[in-house]
N, CA and C of each residue as an Amber inpcrd file, in Angstrom:
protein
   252
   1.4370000  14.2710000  -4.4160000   0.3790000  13.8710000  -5.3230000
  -0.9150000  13.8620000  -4.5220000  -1.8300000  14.7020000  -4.6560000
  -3.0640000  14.8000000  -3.9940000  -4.0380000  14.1810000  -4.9340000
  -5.0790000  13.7540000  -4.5980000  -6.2830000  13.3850000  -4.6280000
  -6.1710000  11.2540000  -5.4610000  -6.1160000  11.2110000  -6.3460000
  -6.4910000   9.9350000  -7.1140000  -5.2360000   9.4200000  -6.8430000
  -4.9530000   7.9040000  -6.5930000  -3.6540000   7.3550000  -6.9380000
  -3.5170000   5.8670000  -7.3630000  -3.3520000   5.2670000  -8.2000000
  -3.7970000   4.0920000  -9.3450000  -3.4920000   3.2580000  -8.5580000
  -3.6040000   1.8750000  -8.9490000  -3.4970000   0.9310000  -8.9110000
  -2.3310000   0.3870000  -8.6270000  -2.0250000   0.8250000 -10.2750000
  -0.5820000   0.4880000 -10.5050000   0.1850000   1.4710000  -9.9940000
   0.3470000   2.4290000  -9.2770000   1.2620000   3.0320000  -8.4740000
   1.7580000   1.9510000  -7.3020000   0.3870000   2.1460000  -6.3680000
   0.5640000   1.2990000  -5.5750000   1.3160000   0.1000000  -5.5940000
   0.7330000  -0.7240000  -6.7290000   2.1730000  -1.8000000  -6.3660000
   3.5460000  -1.5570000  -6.8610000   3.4450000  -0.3510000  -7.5900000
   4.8950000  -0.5400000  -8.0470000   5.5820000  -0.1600000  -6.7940000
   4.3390000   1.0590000  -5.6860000   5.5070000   1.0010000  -4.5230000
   5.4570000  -0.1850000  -3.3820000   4.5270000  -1.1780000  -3.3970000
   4.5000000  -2.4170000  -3.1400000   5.5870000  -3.2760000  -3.3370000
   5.8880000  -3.2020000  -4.5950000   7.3840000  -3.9350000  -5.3290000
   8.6020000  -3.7270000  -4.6310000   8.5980000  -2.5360000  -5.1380000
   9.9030000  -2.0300000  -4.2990000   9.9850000  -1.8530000  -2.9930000
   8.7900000  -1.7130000  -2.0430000   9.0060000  -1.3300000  -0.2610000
   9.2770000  -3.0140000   0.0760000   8.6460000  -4.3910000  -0.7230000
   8.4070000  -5.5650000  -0.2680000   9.8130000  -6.1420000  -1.0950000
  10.5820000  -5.6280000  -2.2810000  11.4010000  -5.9750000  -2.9580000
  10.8140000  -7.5080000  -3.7150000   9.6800000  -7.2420000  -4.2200000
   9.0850000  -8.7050000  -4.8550000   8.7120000  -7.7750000  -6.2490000
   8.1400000  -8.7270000  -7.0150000   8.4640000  -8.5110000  -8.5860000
   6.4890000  -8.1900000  -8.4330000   6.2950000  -7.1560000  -8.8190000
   5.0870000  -6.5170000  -9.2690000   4.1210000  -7.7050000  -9.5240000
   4.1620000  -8.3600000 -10.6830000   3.3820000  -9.2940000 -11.1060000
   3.0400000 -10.5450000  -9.7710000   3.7710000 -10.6540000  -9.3110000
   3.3190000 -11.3460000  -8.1420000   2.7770000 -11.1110000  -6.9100000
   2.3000000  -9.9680000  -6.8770000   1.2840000  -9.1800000  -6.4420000
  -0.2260000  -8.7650000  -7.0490000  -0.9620000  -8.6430000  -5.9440000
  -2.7630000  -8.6790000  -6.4980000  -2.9190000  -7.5590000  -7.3240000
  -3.4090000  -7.1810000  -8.6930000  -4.0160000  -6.5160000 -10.0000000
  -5.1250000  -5.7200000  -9.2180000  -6.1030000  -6.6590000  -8.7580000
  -7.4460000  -6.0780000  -8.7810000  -7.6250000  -5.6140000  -7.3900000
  -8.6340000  -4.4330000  -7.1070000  -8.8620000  -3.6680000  -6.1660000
  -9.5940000  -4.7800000  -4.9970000 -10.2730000  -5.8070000  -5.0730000
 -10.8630000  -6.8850000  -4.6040000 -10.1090000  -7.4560000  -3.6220000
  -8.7210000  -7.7520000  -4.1930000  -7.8650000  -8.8460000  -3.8650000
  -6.7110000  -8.9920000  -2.5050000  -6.8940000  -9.7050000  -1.9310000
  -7.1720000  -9.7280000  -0.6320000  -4.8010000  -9.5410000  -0.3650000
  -4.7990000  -8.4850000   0.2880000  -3.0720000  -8.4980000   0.5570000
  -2.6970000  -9.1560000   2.2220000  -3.0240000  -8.4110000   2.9600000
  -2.7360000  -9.5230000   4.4300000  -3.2420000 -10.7950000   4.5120000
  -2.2820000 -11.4270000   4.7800000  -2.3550000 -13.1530000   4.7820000
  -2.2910000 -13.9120000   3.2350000  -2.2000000 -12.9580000   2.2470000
  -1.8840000 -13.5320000   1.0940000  -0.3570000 -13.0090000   0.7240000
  -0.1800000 -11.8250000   0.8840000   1.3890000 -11.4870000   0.3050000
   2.3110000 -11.8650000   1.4100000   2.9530000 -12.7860000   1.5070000
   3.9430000 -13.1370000   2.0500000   4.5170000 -12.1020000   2.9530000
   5.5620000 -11.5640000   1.6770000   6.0220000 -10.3500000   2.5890000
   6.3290000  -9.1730000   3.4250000   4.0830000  -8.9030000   3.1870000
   3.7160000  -8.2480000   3.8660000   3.1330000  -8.4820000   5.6840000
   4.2660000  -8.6680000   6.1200000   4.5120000  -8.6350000   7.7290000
   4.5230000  -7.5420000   8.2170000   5.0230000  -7.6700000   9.5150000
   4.7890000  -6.4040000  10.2860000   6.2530000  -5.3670000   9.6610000
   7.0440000  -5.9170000   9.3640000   7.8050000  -4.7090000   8.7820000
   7.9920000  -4.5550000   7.3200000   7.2140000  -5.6640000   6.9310000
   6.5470000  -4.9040000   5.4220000   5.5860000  -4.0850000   5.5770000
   5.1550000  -4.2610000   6.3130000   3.6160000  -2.7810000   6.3290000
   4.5050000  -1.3530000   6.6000000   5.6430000  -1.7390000   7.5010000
   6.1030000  -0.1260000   7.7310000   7.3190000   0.3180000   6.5020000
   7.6850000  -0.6300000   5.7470000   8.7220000  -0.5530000   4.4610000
   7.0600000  -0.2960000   3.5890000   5.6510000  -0.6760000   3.4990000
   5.3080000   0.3060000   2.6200000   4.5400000   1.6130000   2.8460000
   4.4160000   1.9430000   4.1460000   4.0140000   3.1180000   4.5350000
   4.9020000   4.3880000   4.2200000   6.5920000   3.5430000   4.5590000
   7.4950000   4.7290000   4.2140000   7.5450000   4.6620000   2.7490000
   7.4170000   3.8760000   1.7670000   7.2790000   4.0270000   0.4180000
   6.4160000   5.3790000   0.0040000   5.3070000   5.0780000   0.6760000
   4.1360000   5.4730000   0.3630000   4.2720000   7.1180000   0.2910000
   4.8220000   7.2010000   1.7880000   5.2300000   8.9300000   1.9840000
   6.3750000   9.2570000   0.9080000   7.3370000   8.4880000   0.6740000
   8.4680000   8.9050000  -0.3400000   7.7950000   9.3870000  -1.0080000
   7.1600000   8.5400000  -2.1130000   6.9590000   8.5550000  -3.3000000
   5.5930000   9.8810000  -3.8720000   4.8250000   9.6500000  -2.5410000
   3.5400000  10.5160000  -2.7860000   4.0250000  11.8320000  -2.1990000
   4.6540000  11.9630000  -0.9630000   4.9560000  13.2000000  -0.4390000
   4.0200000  13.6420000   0.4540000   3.5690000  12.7120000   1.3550000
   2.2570000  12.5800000   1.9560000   2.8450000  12.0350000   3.6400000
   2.3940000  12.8130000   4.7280000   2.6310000  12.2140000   5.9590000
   1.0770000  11.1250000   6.2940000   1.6740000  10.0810000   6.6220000
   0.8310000   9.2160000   7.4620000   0.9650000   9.0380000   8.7480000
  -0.2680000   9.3800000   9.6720000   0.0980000  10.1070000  11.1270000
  -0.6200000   8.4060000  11.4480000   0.6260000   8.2010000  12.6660000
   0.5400000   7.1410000  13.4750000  -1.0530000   6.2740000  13.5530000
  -1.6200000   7.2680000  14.2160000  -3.3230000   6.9550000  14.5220000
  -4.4160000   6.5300000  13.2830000  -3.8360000   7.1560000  12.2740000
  -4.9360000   6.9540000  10.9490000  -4.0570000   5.1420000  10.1640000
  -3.5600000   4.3080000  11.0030000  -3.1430000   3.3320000  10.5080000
  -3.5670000   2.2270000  11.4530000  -4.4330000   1.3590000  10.3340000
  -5.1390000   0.0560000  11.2020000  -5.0490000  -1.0300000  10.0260000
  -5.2930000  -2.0640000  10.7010000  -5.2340000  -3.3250000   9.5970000
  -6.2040000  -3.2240000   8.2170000  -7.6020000  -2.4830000   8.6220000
  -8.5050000  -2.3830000   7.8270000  -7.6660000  -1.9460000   6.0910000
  -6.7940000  -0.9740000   6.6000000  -6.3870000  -0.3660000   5.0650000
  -5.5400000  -1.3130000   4.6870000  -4.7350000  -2.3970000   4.9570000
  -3.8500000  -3.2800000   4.0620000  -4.9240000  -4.4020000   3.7880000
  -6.2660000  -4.4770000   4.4010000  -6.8870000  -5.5500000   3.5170000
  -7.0140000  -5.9540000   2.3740000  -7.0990000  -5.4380000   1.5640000
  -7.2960000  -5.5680000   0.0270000  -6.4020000  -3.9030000  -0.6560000
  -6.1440000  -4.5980000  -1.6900000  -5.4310000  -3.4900000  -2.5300000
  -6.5960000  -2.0860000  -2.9970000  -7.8070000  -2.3400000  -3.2490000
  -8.6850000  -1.2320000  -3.0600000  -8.5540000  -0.4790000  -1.9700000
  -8.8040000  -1.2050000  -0.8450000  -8.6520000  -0.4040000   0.5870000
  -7.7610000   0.3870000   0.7990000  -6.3400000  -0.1350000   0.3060000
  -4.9140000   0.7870000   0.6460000  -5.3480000   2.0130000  -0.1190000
  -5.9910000   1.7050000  -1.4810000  -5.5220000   3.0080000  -2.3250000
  -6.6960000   3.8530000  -1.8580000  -7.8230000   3.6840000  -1.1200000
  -8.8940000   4.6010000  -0.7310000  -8.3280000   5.1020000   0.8380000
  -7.3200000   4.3810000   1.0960000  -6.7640000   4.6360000   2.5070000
  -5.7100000   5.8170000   1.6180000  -5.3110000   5.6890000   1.0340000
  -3.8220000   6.9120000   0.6820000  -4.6250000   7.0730000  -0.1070000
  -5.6640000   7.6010000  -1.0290000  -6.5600000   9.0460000  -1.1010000
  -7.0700000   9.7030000  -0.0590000  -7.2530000   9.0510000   1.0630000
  -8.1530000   9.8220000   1.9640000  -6.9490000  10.8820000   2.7870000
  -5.8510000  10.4160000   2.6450000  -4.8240000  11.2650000   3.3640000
  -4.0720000  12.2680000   2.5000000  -4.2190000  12.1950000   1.1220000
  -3.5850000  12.6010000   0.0090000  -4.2220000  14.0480000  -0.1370000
């Protein structure tokens, strides 16, 4: 999937890489995910990176991954367009 990728993609692969129920996860592009989602630890970030490649079909190369992109749910999804 190249170029745009929603919102709601994202958490649905949020849901499933973190195994938590969608709705209990942040809606809005604003909303802040490290230090608020629980189960996003250090091996939740790499259960949703590999989501991320499943689902999109997209390699994420080691170096283009920093804290900046799990800040907020906007950030991720402008972080996986920019690689998309």
């Amino acid at each position: 999937m190249a170029g745009q990728v929603t919102l709601e993609t994202l958490r649905d692969i949020l849901a499933e890489a973190l195994q938590v129920e969608a709705d209990r996860l942040p809606a809005e592009p604003g909303t802040a995910l490290l230090g608020e989602v629980a189960e996003l630890d250090s091996m939740g970030v790499v259960a949703v990176l590999t989501g991320i490649e499943q689902h999109l079909g997209i390699t994420i190369p080691d170096d283009a991954i920093d804290a900046e992109a799990f800040a907020t749910l906007g950030e991720l999804q402008r972080f996986v367009e920019r690689l998309s």
